[in-house]
VMD Tcl script that draws the C-alpha trace (Angstrom):
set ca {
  {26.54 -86.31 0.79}
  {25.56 -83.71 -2.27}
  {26.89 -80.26 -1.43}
  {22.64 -79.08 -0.94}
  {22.85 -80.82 1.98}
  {26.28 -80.20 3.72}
  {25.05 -76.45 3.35}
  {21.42 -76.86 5.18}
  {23.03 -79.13 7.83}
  {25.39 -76.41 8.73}
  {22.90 -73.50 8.17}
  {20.23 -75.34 10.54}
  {23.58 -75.87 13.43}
  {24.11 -71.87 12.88}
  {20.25 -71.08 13.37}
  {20.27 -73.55 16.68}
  {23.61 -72.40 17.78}
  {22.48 -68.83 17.55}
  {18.97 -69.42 19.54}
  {20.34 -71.17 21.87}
  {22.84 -68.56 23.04}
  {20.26 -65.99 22.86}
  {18.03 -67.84 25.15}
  {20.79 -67.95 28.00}
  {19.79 -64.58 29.37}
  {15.85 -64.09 29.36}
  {15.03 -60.16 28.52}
  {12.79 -58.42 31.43}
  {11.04 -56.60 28.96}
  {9.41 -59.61 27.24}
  {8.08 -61.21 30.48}
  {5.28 -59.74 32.77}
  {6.36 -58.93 36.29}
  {5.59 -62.22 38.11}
  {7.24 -63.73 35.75}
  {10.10 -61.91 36.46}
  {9.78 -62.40 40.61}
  {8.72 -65.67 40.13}
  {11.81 -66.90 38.09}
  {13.95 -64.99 40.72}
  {12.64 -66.93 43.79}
  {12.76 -70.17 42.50}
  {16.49 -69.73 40.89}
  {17.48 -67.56 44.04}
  {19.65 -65.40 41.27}
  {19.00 -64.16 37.49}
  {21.21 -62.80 35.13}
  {18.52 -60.59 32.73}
  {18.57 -57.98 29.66}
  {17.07 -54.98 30.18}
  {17.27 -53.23 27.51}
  {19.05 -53.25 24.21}
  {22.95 -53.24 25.70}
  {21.68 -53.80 29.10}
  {21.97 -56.85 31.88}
  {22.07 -57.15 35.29}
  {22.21 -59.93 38.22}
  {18.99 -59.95 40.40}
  {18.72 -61.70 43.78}
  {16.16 -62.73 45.96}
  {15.51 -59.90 49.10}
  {15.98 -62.64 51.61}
  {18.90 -64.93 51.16}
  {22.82 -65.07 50.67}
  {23.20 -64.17 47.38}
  {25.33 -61.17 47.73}
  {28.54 -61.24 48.40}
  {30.15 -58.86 51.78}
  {29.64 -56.19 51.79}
  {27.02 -56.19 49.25}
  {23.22 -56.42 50.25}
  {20.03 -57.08 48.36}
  {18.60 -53.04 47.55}
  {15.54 -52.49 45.77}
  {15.72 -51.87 42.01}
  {12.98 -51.20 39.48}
  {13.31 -53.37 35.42}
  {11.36 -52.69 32.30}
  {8.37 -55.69 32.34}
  {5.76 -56.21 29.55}
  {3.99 -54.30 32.18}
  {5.66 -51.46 33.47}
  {8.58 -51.35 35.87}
  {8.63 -54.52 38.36}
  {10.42 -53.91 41.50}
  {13.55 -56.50 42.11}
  {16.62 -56.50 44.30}
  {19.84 -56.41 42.86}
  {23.43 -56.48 44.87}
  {24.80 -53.23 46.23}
  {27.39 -51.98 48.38}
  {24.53 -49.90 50.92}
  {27.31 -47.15 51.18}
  {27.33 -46.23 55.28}
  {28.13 -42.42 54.01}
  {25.85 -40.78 56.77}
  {25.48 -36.49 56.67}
  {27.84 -34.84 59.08}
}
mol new
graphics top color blue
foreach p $ca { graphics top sphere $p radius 0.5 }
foreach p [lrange $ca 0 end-1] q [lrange $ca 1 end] { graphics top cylinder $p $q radius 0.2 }
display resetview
């Protein structure tokens, strides 16, 4: 195999390699808002970007996705369309006034 080749073989595994690990966490700012909910109820839990060195885990409101003492709270990510309202897991923090 000529040496041409061998180097666009390996150059087109790099490019493929490379898009492939990009595509394992889908950025929130490049998909409209039902997108976004939609992709969360039907995979129950979503790792997403949401911003340039930002991620986060959303869950669905209703279901056991959250670990104790955790519990689904509301949460607002960057859409194509403004900020979508999600849930993400929390500690809810039982600090009441005195």
């Amino acid at each position: 195999m000529s040496a041409r080749v061998s180097t666009l073989l390996m150059t087109m595994g790099i490019v493929l390699a490379t898009t492939g690990l990009a595509a394992a966490r889908p950025d929130s700012r490049s998909m409209s808002c039902a997108e976004i909910q939609s992709m969360i109820q039907s995979r129950r839990a979503v790792v997403l970007t949401t911003g340039p060195n930002t991620y986060d885990r959303y869950v669905r409101q209703f279901g056991n996705e959250c670990d104790w003492p955790d519990i689904p709270m509301s949460a607002y990510i960057p859409s194509r369309d403004g900020d979508c309202p999600v849930h993400r897991c929390q500690d809810p923090g039982l600090d009441f006034p005195e």
